[in-house]
N, C-alpha and C positions, 0 to 999 in steps of 0.2 A: 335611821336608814341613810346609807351613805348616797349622794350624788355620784351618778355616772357622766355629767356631765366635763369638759374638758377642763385643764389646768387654768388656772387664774390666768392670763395674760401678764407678760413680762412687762415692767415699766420700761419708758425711755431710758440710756442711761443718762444718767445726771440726773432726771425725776426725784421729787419725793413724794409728789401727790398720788393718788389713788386715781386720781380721773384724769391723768396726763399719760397715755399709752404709746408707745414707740407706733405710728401709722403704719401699716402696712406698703409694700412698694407699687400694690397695685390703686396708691388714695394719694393723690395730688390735691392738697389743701392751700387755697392761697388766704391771707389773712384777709378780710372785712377791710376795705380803703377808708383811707377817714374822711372822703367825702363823696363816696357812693360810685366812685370812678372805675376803670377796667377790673374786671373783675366781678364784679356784682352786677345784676340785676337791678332794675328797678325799684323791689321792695328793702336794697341790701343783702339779698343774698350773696354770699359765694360760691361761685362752681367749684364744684368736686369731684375735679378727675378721674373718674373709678372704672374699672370693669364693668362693664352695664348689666351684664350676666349675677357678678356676685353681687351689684346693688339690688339688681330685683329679686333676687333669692332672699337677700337680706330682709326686702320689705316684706314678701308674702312671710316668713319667721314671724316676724312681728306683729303683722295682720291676724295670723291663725292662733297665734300664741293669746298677745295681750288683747285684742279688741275681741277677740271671742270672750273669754273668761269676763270681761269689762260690761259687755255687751250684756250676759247673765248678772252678773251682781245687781248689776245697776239697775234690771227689771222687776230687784226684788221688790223697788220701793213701787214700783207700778204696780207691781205682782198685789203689794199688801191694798193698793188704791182698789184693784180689781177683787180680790176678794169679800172685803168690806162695803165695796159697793153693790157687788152683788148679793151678800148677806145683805144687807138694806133691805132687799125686794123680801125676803123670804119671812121666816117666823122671829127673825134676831131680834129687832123691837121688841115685842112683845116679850120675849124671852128674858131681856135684858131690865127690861122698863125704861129703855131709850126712847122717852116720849119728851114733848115739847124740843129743846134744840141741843138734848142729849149727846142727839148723834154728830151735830157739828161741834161740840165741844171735843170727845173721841179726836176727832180729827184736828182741831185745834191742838190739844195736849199735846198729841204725836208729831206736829210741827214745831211748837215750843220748845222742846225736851231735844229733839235735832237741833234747833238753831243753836241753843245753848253749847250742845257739844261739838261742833263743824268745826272750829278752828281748833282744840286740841285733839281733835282726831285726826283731820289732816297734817296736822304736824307729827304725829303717833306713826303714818304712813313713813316719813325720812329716820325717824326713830329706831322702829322695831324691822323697819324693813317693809314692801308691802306682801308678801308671799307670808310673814306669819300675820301682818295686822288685819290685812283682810280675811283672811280664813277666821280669825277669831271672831269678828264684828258679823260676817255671816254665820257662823255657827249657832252665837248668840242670837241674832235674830229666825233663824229656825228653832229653836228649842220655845223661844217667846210665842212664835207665832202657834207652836203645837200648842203649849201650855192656855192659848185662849179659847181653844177647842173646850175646856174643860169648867169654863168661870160659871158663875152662876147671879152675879148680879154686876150690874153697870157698874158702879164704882170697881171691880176687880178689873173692868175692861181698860177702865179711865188709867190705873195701876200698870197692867203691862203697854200700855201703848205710851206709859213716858217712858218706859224701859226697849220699847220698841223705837222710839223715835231717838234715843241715844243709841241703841245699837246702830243703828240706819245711819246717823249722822255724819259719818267718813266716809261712804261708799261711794256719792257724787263726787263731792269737790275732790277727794282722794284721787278717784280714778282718774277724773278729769285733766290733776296734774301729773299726775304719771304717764297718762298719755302724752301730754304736749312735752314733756321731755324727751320723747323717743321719737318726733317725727320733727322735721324741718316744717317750717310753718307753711310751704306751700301745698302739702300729704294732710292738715290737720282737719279738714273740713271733714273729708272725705272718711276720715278713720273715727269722728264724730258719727258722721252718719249711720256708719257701719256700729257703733254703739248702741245709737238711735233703733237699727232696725232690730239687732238683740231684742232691744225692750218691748217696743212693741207688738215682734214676734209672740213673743211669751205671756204679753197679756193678754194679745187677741184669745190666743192657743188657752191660755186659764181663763178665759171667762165664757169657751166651750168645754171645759173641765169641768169649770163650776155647775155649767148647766147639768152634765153628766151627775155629780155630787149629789147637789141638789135633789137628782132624782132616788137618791137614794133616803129620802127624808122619812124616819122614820124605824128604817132596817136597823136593828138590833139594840130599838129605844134611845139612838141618836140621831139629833135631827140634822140636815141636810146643810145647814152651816155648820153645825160642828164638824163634818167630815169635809168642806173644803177649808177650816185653818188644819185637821191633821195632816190630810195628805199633803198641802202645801208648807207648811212647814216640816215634815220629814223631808221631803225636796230639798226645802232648803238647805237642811243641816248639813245631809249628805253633801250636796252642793260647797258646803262649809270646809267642811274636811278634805275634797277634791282640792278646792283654791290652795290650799298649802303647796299641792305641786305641780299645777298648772299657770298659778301667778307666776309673772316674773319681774325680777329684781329692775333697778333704775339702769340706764347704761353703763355706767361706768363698774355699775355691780353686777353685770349679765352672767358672769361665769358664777354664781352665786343659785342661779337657776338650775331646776333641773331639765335634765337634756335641749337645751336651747342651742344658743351660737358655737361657735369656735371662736378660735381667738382672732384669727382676720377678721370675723363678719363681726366681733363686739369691735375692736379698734377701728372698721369705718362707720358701725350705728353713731362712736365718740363723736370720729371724726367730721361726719356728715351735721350733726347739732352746731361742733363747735364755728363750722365754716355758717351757718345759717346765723348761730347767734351768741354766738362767746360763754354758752353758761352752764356747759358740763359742769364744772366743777362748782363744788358747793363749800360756801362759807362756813366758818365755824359758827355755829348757834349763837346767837345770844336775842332775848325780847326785843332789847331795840331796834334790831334788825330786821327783826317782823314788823313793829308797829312804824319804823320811821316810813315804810310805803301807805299808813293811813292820810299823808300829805296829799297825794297823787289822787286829784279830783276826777281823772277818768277812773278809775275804779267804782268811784261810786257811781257814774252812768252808767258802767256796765253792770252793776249792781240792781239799778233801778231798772234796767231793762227786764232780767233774771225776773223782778219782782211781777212785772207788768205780762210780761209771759205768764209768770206761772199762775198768775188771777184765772187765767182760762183754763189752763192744763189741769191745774187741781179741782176747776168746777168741772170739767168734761170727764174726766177719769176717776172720779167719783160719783160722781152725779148722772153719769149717761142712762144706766141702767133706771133710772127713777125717771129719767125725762124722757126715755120713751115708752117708759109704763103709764106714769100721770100725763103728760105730755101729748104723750101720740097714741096714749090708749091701747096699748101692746098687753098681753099677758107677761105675768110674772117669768114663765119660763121665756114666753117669745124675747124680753126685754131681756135675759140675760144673756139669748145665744147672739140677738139683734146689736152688742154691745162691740162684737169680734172685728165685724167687715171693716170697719172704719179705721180700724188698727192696722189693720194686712192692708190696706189701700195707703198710709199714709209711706210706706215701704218704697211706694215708686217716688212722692217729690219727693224724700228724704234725702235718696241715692241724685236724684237728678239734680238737684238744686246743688248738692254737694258737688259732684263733679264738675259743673259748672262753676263752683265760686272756686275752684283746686284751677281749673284750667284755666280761668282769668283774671286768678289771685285778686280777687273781688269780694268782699265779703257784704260792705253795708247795702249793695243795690240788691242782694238774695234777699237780707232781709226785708229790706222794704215791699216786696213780691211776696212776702210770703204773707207779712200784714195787708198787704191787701187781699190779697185771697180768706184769707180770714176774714175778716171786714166782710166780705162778701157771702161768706158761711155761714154767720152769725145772722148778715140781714136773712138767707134764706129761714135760718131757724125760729127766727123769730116772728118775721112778717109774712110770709108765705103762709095760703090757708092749707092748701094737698101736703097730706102727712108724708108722700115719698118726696115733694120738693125737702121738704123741712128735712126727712130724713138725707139728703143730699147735703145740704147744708150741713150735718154733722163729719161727713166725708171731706169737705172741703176746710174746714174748721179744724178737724184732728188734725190733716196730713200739713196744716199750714204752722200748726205750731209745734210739732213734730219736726217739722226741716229747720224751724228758726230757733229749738233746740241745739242744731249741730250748728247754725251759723253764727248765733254768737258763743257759741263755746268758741268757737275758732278763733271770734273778731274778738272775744276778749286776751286767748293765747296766743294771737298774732301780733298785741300792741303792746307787750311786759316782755323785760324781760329778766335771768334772773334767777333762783331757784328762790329765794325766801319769798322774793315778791310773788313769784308763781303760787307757792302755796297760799301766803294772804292772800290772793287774788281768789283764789276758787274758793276758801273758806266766805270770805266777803259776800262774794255773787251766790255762794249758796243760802245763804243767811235769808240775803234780802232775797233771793227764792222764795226760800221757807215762808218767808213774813206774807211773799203773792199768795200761799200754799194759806194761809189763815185767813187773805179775807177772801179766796174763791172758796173755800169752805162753808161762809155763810151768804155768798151773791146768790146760788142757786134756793129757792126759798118755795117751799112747797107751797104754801098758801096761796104764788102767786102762779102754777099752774092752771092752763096746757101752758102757756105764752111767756112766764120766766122774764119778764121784763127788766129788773135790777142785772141779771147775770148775763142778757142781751148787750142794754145799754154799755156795763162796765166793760165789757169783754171790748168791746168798739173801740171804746175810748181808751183802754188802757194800749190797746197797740196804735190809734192817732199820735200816742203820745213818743212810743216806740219811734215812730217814723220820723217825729221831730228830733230824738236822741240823735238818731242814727244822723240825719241831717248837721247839725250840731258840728258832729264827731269828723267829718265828713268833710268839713269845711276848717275845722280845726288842722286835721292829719293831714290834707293838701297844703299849706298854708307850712308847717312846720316840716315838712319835705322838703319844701323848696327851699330853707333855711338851711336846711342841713346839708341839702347838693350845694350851694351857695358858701359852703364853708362857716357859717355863722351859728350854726348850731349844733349841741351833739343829743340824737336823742337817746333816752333810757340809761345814759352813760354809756354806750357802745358805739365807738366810733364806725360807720357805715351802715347805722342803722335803720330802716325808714320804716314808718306806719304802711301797715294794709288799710287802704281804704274801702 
């Protein structure tokens, strides 16, 4: 099928690069000062003269384009937490022979199997383009998630979920960097969020799906989780096939897309990256270019963070359904429709907390707010004796680690920069994700219902820990600011560059 979208965009003349586009006369670009002086902004920005009209035509493109389709993909992997959690409640145990710690092994594997693949998937993203790599990576994971509709013993389940968890494996950190390549870093929170509430949408919406399914247990001698992995994995596929022409290409590849920009609105998306951070254009590949940013110790804080999050996010979005059936004494259906609210509630601080760190290019004090309110979620969950406080507690607990999903996306794509480092950077922080993703897998521990005490305590502590990061970082990126207005330092290699703090 041919594209109807517009002509490539003419190069500058004199240009040879592919990501050096003649500016449009309505895009006043001034370069990055080399010591943060007229011209920039506090965090290093540069203004960019533009029509204010076609800039925010530009943004709302971009918004309905790439964070919508971003916003779905990336629910798959909540989509697969919520279905399997919800199969949890029903006859899948029994079915499977998922007894003793079966079912958290399932879930291990399928984190395993992603870690392994996250960095040459995301590299697969700048390779094949992401308009076909993502379409592939979901397709394959809808035809998997169909085909477990059909298994008949645990070890087949153990079999498609390493194959699941490599499909999966590109869709985070992929998307993640494709985003932060299309927005100035002051827009990245906020288009995080709108990620954010994608996901949640969708799982709230499928774990009233699921309840629906479910009730179908039995109708035509299949049982009620077998019809929530079919339907949701034909979703998927379909979904699969869509992304090929709903993705869109990196900026400098926008005309590559179908029906997307024009050529003015790709030559100021360029222009507008290059004025924030010098790194349109992309290096020639080679290993060492990826691995020489394994030097760069914030990486790994922000990595460690990723992990320390996701100890709670993988215990709550697998485990809700089971904590407030053993928990809080819920029926098996109440506990699955009972799994929704807290999702569609995390929707408001997602958005809120993001606009706020966009408007006061603030990143580490959101997060610190958001660990506390968690902190706060978790004590209701735990110590509280009234089943609605504790259920309260799950609302405050979702929607806090829900926002500090989009805030350190941001705070880690707000301090790199870069395109190799960008890709190591989300491969990295997905990994050590993954790694939180395996031990919240086994924190929540049936034996030790209603009260969950190991997945209480750890959940507390691992965002204490958070808040020390973030302090840390904090103290660091003020500190090496001042160095750099001071002419004594250059950071990231980009002259006018400054940390968000």
């Amino acid at each position: 099928m041919s594209s109807p979208s517009p002509p490539a965009p003419q190069l500058a003349q004199g240009k040879s690069s592919d990501a050096e586009w003649a500016v449009p006369s309505t895009v006043n670009v001034e370069p990055l000062p080399e010591n943060g002086g007229s011209g920039s902004d506090g965090d290093g920005v540069t203004a960019v003269g533009v029509d204010s009209a076609l800039e925010k035509r530009l943004r709302l493109k971009i918004d309905l384009r790439l964070c919508t389709i971003a916003g779905i993909l990336c629910s798959l992997n909540l989509l697969d937490s919520g279905v399997i959690s919800s199969a949890a409640v029903t006859s899948l145990p029994t079915d499977l022979g998922l007894t003793g710690n079966r079912f958290s092994i399932a879930i291990f594997i399928f984190t395993i199997s992603s870690i392994a693949f996250q960095l040459p998937s995301t590299l697969a993203v700048r390779t094949f383009g992401p308009r076909l790599w993502f379409s592939f990576i979901t397709f394959a994971f809808g035809v998997i998630t169909l085909a477990t509709a059909f298994i008949q013993t645990w070890q087949q389940m153990i079999a498609l979920r390493v194959l699941l968890g490599a499909a999966m494996s590109g869709i985070y950190p992929g998307l993640t960097y494709l985003i932060s390549t299309w927005y100035p870093r002051r827009e990245q929170q906020t288009r995080f969020a709108f990620l954010q509430v994608g996901e949640v949408v969708i799982l709230a919406t499928g774990g009233i799906v699921n309840f629906g399914l479910n009730q179908l247990d039995g109708r035509g001698g299949i049982t009620g989780w077998r019809y929530m992995f079919l339907v949701q994995g034909l979703i998927s596929a379909v979904i699969g096939l869509a992304t090929y022409f709903w993705m869109v290409d990196f900026p400098e590849n926008a005309h590559r897309s179908f029906w997307f920009l024009t050529q003015v609105e790709q030559e100021l998306a360029v222009a507008r990256i290059n004025a924030d951070r010098k790194d349109v254009e992309l290096e020639e590949f080679a290993w060492s270019k990826i691995f020489v940013h394994a030097k760069d110790p914030k990486i790994y804080g922000f990595a460690v963070m990723f992990f320390l999050l996701n100890i709670v996010s993988t215990s709550l979005s697998y485990f809700l359904p089971s904590i407030l059936q053993s928990g809080l004494g819920f029926s098996e259906n109440q506990a699955i429709l009972l799994n929704a609210p807290p999702y569609y509630y995390a929707v408001i601080p997602v958005l809120l907390s993001s606009i706020v760190g966009d408007k006061f290019r603030v990143r580490g004090p959101v997060i610190i707010f958001n660990c506390v309110t968690l902190i706060i979620g978790f004590s209701l969950l735990g110590f509280a004796k009234q089943d609605a406080v504790r259920y309260l507690g799950t609302f405050l607990a979702t929607g806090a680690y829900v926002s500090n999903w989009a805030a350190l996306s941001a705070y880690q794509a707000n301090n790199i920069t870069g395109q190799w480092k960008r890709a190591f950077t989300a491969a990295a922080v997905s990994a050590l994700n993954g790694a939180g993703g395996i031990a919240g897998s086994f924190i929540v521990r049936s034996a030790e219902a209603p009260w969950y005490p190991t997945a209480i305590w750890v959940s507390i502590g691992s965002h204490i820990l958070i808040i020390a990061i973030v302090a840390v970082f904090s103290v660091y990126f003020h500190y090496a600011n001042k160095l750099a207005t001071n002419g004594k330092l250059i950071l990231e290699g980009t002259p006018g560059f400054r940390y968000t703090l």
